[in-house]
Each structure stands twice: as C-alpha cells, then as structure tokens.
N, C-alpha and C positions, 0 to 999 in steps of 0.2 A: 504494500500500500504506500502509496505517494502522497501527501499532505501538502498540498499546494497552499501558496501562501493566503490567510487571509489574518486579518488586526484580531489581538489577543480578546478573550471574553470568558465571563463568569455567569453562568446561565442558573435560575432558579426554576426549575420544574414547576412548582405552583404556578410559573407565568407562564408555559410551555400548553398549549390547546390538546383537550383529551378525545380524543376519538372512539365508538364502540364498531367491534367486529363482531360475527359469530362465524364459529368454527362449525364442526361438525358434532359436535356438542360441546354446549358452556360458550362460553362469551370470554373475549381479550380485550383491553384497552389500551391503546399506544399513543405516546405523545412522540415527536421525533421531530429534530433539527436535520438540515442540510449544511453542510461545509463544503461548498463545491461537490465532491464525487461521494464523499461521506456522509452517511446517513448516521446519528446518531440517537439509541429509542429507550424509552422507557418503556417497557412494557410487564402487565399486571395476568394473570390470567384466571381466571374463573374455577372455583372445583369442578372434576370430572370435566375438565377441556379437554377436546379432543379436535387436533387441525382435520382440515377437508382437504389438505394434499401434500405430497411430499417436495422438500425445499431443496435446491439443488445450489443455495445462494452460500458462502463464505460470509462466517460471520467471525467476530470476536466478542461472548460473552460473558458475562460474572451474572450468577444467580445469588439474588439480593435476599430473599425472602421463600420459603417452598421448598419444592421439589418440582423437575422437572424430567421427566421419561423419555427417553431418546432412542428409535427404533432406527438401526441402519439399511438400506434399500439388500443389503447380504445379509441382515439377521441377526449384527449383531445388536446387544440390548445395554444400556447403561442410563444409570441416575445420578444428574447432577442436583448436587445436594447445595445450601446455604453456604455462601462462601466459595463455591469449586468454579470454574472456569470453563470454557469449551472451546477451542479453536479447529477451524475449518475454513478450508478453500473452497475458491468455487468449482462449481463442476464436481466439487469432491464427492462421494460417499453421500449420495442422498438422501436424507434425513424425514424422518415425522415424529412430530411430536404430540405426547399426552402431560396431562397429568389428572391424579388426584384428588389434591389437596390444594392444587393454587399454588401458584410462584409469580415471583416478580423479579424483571431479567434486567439488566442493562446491555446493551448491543451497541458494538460499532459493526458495520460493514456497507 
C-alpha cells in the first residue's frame, strides 16, 4: 500500500456518518473515511451476522470488540478474537464472514 500524500488529521468517529446494511442475516453499521485510494471503516456488526457473499478484497484489520468467524473459500476456519488482527491481500484466499455474538472491526484497505 502507497499513502499518497495528503495534510495531517485527527478524526472523531462520533463526527464520522453511520450507515445501516443487512447481511444475510443480522444487520452491520459502517462509518468510513476516504484518503485518496484508502478507505478507512468502523464497522459494528449485529449478533448472529451473517454476510450475503464472499470478499475477495485485502484488508488490514484489529477486532475492537466481539468475535469474528472467518471461513476461507479452501475450508479453512479461524476466530478473531478482541485485540487479534487479520491481514490479507487482494485476490487472496476469499473470505466470509459470520459471527455470533457481535464484533466491532477497524479496517484499512
């Protein structure tokens, strides 16, 4: 990733516009900034969320809150827990996700 230049900034979420989606069951909310090529999101998600399709996008995230269930397009299975991380490329290893219990993510990609 390349971060192209733009003027320094301190963002407060509370001032950041909250958006609703549904999944394929349960409901996400994302708020999210543009940095030129960089999207950067908050996002909350709903108990028993479950997405409507598999992501094929590179992200870099930290799980703020929750848990989060991660099904790989080959089978494999893993839980990012509170505090854990997840890094992927694009094109990579196509992803879907559930959860639970509810999680809330921070995203750059």
């Amino acid at each position: 990733m390349k971060i192209e230049s733009f003027p320094f900034q301190a963002i407060s979420w509370t001032s950041v516009p909250r958006e609703e989606y549904k999944g394929e069951t349960g409901t996400y909310y994302t708020q999210q900034l543009m940095m030129n090529d960089i999207r950067v999101r908050m996002i909350e998600y709903s108990t028993d969320f479950k997405a409507d399709h598999w992501c094929t996008k590179g992200h870099v995230l930290l799980c703020l809150e929750g848990e989060l269930d991660i099904l790989l397009k080959d089978g494999r299975k893993m839980k990012l827990l509170k505090d854990m991380s997840l890094f992927i490329g694009d094109e990579n290893e196509p992803h879907f996700i559930s959860t639970a219990i509810g999680c809330k993510l921070f995203i750059v990609d």
